[in-house]
C-alpha atoms as a printed R data frame, in Angstrom:
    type eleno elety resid chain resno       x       y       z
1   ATOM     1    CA   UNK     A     1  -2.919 -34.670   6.649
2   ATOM     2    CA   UNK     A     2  -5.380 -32.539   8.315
3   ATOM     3    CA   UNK     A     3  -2.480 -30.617  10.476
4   ATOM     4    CA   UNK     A     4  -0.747 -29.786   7.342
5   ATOM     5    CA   UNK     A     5  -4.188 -28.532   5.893
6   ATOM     6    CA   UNK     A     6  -4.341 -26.048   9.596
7   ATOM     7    CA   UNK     A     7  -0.489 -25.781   9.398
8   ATOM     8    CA   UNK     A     8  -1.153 -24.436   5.758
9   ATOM     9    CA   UNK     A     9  -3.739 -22.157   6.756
10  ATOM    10    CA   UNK     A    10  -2.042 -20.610   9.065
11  ATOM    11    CA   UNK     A    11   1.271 -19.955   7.830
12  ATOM    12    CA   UNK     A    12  -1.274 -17.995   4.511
13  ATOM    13    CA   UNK     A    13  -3.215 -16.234   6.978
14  ATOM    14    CA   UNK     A    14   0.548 -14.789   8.879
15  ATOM    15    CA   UNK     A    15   1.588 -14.001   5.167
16  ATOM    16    CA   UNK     A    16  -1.590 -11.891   4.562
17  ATOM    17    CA   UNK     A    17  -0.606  -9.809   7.541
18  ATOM    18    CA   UNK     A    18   3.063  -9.392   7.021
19  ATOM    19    CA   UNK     A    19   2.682  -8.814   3.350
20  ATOM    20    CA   UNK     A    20   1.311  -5.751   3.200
21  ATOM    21    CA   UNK     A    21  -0.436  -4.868   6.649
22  ATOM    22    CA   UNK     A    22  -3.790  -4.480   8.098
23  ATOM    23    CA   UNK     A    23  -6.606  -2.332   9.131
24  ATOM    24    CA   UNK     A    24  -6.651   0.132  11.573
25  ATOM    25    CA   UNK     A    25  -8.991   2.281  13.573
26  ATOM    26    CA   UNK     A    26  -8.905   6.079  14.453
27  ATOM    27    CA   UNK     A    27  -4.814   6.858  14.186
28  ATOM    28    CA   UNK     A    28  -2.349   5.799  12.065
29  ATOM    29    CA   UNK     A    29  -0.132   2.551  12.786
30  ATOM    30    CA   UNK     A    30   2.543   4.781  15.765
31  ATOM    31    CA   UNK     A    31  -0.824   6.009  16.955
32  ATOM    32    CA   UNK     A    32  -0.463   9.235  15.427
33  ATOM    33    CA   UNK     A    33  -4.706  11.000  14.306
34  ATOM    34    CA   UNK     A    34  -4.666  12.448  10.720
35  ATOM    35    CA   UNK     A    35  -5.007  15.522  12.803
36  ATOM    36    CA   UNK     A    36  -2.166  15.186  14.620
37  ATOM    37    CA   UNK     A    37  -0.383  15.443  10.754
38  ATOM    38    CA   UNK     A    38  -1.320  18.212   9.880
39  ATOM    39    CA   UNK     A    39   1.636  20.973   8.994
40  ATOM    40    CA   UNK     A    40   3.424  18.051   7.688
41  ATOM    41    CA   UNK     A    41   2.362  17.277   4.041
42  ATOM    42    CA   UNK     A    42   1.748  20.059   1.048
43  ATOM    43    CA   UNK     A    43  -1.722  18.552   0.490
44  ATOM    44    CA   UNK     A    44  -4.099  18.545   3.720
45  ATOM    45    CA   UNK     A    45  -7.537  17.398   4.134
46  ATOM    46    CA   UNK     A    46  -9.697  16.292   7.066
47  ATOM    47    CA   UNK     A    47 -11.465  12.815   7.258
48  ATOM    48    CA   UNK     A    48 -14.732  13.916   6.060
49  ATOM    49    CA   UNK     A    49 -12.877  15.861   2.895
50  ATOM    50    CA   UNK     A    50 -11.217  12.701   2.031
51  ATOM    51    CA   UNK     A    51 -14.252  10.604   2.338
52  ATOM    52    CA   UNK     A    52 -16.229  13.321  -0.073
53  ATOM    53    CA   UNK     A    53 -12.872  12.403  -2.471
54  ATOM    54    CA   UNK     A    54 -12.449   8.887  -2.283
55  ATOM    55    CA   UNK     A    55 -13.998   5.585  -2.702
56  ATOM    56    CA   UNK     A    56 -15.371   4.232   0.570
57  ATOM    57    CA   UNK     A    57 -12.705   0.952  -0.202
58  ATOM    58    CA   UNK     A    58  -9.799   4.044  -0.879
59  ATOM    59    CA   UNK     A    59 -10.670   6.106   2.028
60  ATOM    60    CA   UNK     A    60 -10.526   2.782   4.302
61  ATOM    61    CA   UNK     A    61  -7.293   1.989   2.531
62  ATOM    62    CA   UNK     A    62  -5.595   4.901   2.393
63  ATOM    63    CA   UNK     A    63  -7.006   6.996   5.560
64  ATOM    64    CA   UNK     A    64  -7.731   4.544   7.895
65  ATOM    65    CA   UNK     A    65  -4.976   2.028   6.587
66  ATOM    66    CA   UNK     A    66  -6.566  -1.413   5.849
67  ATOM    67    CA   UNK     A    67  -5.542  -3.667   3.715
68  ATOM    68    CA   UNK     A    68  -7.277  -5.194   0.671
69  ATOM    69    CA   UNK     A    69  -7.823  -8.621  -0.169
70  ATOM    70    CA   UNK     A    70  -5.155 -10.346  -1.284
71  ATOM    71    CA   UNK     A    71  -6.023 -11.409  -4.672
72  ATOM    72    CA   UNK     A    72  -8.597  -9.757  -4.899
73  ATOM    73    CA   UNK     A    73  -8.106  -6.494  -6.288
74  ATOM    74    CA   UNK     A    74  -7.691  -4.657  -9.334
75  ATOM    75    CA   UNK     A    75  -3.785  -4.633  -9.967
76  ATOM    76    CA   UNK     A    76  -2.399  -7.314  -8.398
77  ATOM    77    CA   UNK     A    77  -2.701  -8.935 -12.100
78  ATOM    78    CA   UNK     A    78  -2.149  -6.176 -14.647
79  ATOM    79    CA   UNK     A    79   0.445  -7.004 -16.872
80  ATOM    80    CA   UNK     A    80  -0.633  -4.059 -19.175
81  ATOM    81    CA   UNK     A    81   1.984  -1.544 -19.951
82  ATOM    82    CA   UNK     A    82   1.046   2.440 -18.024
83  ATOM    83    CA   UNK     A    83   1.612   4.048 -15.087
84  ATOM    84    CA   UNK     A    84  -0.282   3.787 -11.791
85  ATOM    85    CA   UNK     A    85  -0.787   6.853  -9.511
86  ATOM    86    CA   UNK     A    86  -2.175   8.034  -7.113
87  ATOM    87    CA   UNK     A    87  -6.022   7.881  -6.242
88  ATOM    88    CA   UNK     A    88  -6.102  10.958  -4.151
89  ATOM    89    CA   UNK     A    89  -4.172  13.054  -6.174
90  ATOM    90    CA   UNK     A    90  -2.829  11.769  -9.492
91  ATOM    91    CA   UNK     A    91   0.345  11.954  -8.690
92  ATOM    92    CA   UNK     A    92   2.440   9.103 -10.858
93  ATOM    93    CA   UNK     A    93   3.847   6.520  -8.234
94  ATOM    94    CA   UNK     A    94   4.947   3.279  -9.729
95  ATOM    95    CA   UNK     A    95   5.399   2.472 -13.612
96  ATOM    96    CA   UNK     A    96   4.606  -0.892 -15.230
97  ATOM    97    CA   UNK     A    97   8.412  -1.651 -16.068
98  ATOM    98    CA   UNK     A    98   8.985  -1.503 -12.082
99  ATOM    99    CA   UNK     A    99   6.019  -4.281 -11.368
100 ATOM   100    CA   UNK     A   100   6.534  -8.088 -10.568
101 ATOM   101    CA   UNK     A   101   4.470 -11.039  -9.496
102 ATOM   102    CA   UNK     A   102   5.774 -11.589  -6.067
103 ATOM   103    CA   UNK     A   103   3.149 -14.141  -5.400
104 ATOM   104    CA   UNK     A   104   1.354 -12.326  -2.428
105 ATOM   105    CA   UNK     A   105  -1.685 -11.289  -3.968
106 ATOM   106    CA   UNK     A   106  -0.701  -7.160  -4.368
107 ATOM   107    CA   UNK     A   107   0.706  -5.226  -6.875
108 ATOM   108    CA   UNK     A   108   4.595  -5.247  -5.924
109 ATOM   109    CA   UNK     A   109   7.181  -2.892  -7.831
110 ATOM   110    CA   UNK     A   110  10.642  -2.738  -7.474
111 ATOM   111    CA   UNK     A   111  10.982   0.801  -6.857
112 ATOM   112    CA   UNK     A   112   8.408   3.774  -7.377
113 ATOM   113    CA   UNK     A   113   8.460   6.398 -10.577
114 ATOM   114    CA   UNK     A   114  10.110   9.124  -8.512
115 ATOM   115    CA   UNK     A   115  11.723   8.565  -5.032
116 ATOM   116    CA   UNK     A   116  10.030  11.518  -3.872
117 ATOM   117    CA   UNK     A   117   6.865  10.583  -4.114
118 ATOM   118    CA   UNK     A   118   6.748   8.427  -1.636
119 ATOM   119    CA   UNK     A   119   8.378   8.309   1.957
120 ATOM   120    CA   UNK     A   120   8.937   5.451   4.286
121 ATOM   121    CA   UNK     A   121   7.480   5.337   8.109
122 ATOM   122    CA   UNK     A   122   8.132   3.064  10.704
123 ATOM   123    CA   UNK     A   123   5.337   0.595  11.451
124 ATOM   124    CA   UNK     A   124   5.385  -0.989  14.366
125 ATOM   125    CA   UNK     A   125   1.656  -2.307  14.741
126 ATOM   126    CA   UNK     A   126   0.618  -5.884  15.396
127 ATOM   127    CA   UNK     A   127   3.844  -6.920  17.095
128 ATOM   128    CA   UNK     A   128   6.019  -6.576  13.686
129 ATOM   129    CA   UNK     A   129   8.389  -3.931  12.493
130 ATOM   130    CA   UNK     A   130   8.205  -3.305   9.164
131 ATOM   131    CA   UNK     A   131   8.295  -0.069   6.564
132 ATOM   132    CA   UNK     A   132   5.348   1.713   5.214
133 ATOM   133    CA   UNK     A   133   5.025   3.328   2.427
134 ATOM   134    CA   UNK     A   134   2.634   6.188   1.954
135 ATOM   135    CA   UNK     A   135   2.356   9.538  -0.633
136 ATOM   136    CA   UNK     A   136   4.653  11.792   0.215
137 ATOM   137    CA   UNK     A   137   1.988  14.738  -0.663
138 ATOM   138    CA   UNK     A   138  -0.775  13.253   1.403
139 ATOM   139    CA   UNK     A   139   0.681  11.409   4.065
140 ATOM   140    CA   UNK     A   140  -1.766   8.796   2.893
141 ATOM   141    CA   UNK     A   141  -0.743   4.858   3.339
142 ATOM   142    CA   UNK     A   142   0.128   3.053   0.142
143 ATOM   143    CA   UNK     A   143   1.316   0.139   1.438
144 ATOM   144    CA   UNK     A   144   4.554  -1.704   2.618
145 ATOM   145    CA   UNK     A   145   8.199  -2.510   1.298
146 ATOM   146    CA   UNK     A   146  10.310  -5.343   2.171
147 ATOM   147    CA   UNK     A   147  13.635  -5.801   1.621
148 ATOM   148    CA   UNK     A   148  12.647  -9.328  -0.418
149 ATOM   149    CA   UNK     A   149  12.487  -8.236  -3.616
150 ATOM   150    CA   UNK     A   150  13.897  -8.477  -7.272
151 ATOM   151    CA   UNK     A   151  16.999  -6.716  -8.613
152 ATOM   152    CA   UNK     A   152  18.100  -4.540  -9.257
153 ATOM   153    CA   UNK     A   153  16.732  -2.946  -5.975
154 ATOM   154    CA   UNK     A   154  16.017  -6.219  -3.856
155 ATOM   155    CA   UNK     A   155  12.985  -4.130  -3.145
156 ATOM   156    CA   UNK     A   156   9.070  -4.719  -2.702
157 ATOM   157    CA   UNK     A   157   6.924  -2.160  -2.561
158 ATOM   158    CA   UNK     A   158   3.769  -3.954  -1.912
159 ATOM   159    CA   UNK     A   159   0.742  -1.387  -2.682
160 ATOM   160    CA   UNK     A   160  -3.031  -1.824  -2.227
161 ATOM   161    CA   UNK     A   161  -4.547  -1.146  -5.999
162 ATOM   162    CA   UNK     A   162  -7.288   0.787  -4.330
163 ATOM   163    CA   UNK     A   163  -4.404   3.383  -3.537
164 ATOM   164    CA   UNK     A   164  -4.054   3.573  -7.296
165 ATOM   165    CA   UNK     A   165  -5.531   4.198 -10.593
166 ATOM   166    CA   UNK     A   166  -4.014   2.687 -13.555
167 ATOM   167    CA   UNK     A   167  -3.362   5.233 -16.278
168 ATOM   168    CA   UNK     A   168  -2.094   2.979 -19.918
169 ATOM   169    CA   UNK     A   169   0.786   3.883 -22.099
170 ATOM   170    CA   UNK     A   170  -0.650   4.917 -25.369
Protein backbone atom coordinates (compact mmCIF):
# COMPACT_ATOMS: atom_id res chain seq x y z
CA UNK A 1 0.00 0.00 0.00
CA UNK A 2 2.72 2.30 0.82
CA UNK A 3 4.28 2.06 -2.96
CA UNK A 4 1.01 3.06 -4.32
CA UNK A 5 0.93 6.00 -1.71
CA UNK A 6 4.94 7.01 -3.39
CA UNK A 7 3.68 5.71 -6.80
CA UNK A 8 0.76 8.29 -6.27
CA UNK A 9 2.92 10.99 -5.29
CA UNK A 10 4.89 10.87 -7.88
CA UNK A 11 2.90 10.46 -10.85
CA UNK A 12 0.96 14.24 -9.03
CA UNK A 13 4.19 15.76 -8.61
CA UNK A 14 5.15 14.84 -12.87
CA UNK A 15 1.55 16.26 -13.52
CA UNK A 16 2.35 19.57 -11.69
CA UNK A 17 5.27 19.99 -14.03
CA UNK A 18 3.79 19.00 -17.30
CA UNK A 19 0.60 20.82 -16.64
CA UNK A 20 1.49 24.05 -16.90
CA UNK A 21 5.41 24.42 -16.39
CA UNK A 22 7.83 25.67 -13.92
CA UNK A 23 10.06 28.34 -12.69
CA UNK A 24 12.86 29.68 -14.24
CA UNK A 25 15.86 31.84 -13.58
CA UNK A 26 17.44 34.77 -15.62
CA UNK A 27 16.15 33.84 -19.48
CA UNK A 28 13.22 32.59 -20.74
CA UNK A 29 12.57 28.68 -21.22
CA UNK A 30 15.02 28.53 -25.09
CA UNK A 31 17.38 30.59 -22.97
CA UNK A 32 16.51 33.68 -24.57
CA UNK A 33 17.08 37.29 -21.57
CA UNK A 34 14.02 39.65 -21.70
CA UNK A 35 16.70 41.75 -23.22
CA UNK A 36 17.49 39.72 -25.81
CA UNK A 37 13.41 40.44 -26.83
CA UNK A 38 13.44 43.46 -27.20
CA UNK A 39 12.31 44.89 -30.92
CA UNK A 40 9.96 42.07 -30.85
CA UNK A 41 6.71 43.01 -28.95
CA UNK A 42 4.67 46.59 -29.25
CA UNK A 43 4.86 46.91 -25.45
CA UNK A 44 8.58 46.86 -23.93
CA UNK A 45 9.74 47.16 -20.49
CA UNK A 46 12.89 46.17 -18.59
CA UNK A 47 12.87 43.87 -15.43
CA UNK A 48 12.94 46.54 -12.94
CA UNK A 49 9.84 48.44 -14.94
CA UNK A 50 7.90 45.33 -14.72
CA UNK A 51 8.65 44.69 -11.15
CA UNK A 52 7.54 48.60 -10.34
CA UNK A 53 4.12 47.20 -12.40
CA UNK A 54 3.45 43.96 -11.11
CA UNK A 55 2.83 41.91 -8.13
CA UNK A 56 6.01 40.28 -6.84
CA UNK A 57 3.83 36.63 -7.45
CA UNK A 58 2.98 38.29 -11.32
CA UNK A 59 6.37 39.48 -12.04
CA UNK A 60 7.77 35.86 -10.95
CA UNK A 61 5.00 34.41 -13.07
CA UNK A 62 4.97 36.24 -15.90
CA UNK A 63 8.77 37.60 -16.21
CA UNK A 64 10.66 35.07 -14.80
CA UNK A 65 8.11 32.20 -15.76
CA UNK A 66 7.18 30.15 -12.62
CA UNK A 67 4.42 28.49 -12.07
CA UNK A 68 1.78 28.87 -9.33
CA UNK A 69 0.45 26.43 -7.09
CA UNK A 70 -1.73 24.22 -8.38
CA UNK A 71 -4.86 24.75 -6.55
CA UNK A 72 -3.97 27.29 -5.08
CA UNK A 73 -4.74 30.31 -6.84
CA UNK A 74 -7.32 32.68 -7.56
CA UNK A 75 -9.06 31.30 -10.84
CA UNK A 76 -8.56 27.94 -11.01
CA UNK A 77 -12.26 27.86 -9.36
CA UNK A 78 -14.23 30.80 -10.73
CA UNK A 79 -17.24 29.73 -12.20
CA UNK A 80 -18.46 33.42 -12.29
CA UNK A 81 -19.44 34.74 -15.62
CA UNK A 82 -16.55 37.92 -17.04
CA UNK A 83 -13.64 38.12 -18.79
CA UNK A 84 -10.06 37.63 -17.58
CA UNK A 85 -7.15 39.73 -18.99
CA UNK A 86 -4.26 40.54 -18.76
CA UNK A 87 -2.35 41.72 -15.51
CA UNK A 88 0.26 43.71 -17.26
CA UNK A 89 -1.76 45.35 -19.59
CA UNK A 90 -5.52 44.76 -19.58
CA UNK A 91 -5.67 43.35 -22.54
CA UNK A 92 -8.90 40.75 -22.62
CA UNK A 93 -7.40 37.13 -23.04
CA UNK A 94 -9.78 34.38 -22.19
CA UNK A 95 -13.71 34.75 -21.55
CA UNK A 96 -15.67 32.71 -18.98
CA UNK A 97 -17.74 30.77 -21.76
CA UNK A 98 -14.15 29.39 -22.99
CA UNK A 99 -13.19 28.01 -19.23
CA UNK A 100 -13.38 24.29 -17.98
CA UNK A 101 -12.37 22.28 -14.97
CA UNK A 102 -9.67 20.18 -16.41
CA UNK A 103 -8.80 18.87 -13.03
CA UNK A 104 -5.13 20.21 -12.85
CA UNK A 105 -5.45 22.84 -10.47
CA UNK A 106 -5.27 26.09 -13.22
CA UNK A 107 -7.62 27.96 -14.94
CA UNK A 108 -7.89 26.04 -18.45
CA UNK A 109 -9.94 27.59 -21.48
CA UNK A 110 -10.60 26.18 -24.60
CA UNK A 111 -9.39 28.87 -26.69
CA UNK A 112 -8.51 32.63 -25.80
CA UNK A 113 -10.97 35.87 -26.57
CA UNK A 114 -8.97 36.86 -29.64
CA UNK A 115 -6.31 34.61 -31.34
CA UNK A 116 -4.12 37.46 -31.49
CA UNK A 117 -3.61 38.04 -28.27
CA UNK A 118 -1.70 35.46 -27.56
CA UNK A 119 1.14 33.54 -29.50
CA UNK A 120 2.56 30.13 -29.01
CA UNK A 121 6.54 29.41 -28.34
CA UNK A 122 8.30 26.38 -28.24
CA UNK A 123 9.31 25.18 -24.78
CA UNK A 124 11.69 22.88 -24.55
CA UNK A 125 12.87 23.17 -20.77
CA UNK A 126 13.05 20.34 -18.27
CA UNK A 127 13.47 17.58 -20.84
CA UNK A 128 9.72 18.07 -22.31
CA UNK A 129 8.45 19.73 -25.42
CA UNK A 130 5.53 21.40 -25.01
CA UNK A 131 3.74 24.95 -26.20
CA UNK A 132 3.72 28.12 -24.28
CA UNK A 133 1.55 30.52 -24.31
CA UNK A 134 2.40 34.10 -23.54
CA UNK A 135 0.76 37.89 -24.47
CA UNK A 136 1.34 38.60 -27.67
CA UNK A 137 1.91 42.50 -26.63
CA UNK A 138 4.35 41.71 -23.88
CA UNK A 139 6.02 38.69 -24.70
CA UNK A 140 5.11 37.84 -21.15
CA UNK A 141 4.41 33.91 -20.22
CA UNK A 142 0.80 33.03 -19.57
CA UNK A 143 1.06 29.64 -19.42
CA UNK A 144 0.83 26.36 -21.53
CA UNK A 145 -1.65 24.59 -24.07
CA UNK A 146 -2.04 21.02 -24.68
CA UNK A 147 -3.63 19.44 -27.24
CA UNK A 148 -5.96 17.48 -24.36
CA UNK A 149 -8.67 19.50 -24.21
CA UNK A 150 -12.55 19.88 -24.70
CA UNK A 151 -14.35 20.53 -27.99
CA UNK A 152 -14.83 22.14 -29.87
CA UNK A 153 -11.04 23.02 -30.00
CA UNK A 154 -9.52 19.84 -28.18
CA UNK A 155 -7.54 22.65 -26.68
CA UNK A 156 -6.09 23.62 -23.09
CA UNK A 157 -4.80 26.64 -22.49
CA UNK A 158 -3.63 26.20 -19.02
CA UNK A 159 -2.93 29.88 -17.51
CA UNK A 160 -1.48 30.92 -14.12
CA UNK A 161 -4.42 33.32 -12.51
CA UNK A 162 -1.65 35.57 -11.35
CA UNK A 163 -1.23 36.35 -15.21
CA UNK A 164 -4.80 37.56 -14.97
CA UNK A 165 -7.31 39.76 -13.45
CA UNK A 166 -10.83 38.78 -13.54
CA UNK A 167 -13.04 41.56 -14.87
CA UNK A 168 -17.28 40.27 -14.27
CA UNK A 169 -19.97 40.55 -16.82
CA UNK A 170 -22.39 43.07 -15.54
Amino acid sequence: MKKLGYLILGFAGMLSISSCGQSKGETDKNGSSLEEKKGKFPIEKTEAQWREILSPQAFQVMVKEATEPAFKNAYYNNHKKGIYVSVATGEPLFSSEDKFDSGTGWPSFTKPINDKAVIWTKDTSYGMTRDEVIEAKTGLHLGHVFRDGPAPTGLRYCVNSAALKFIPAK
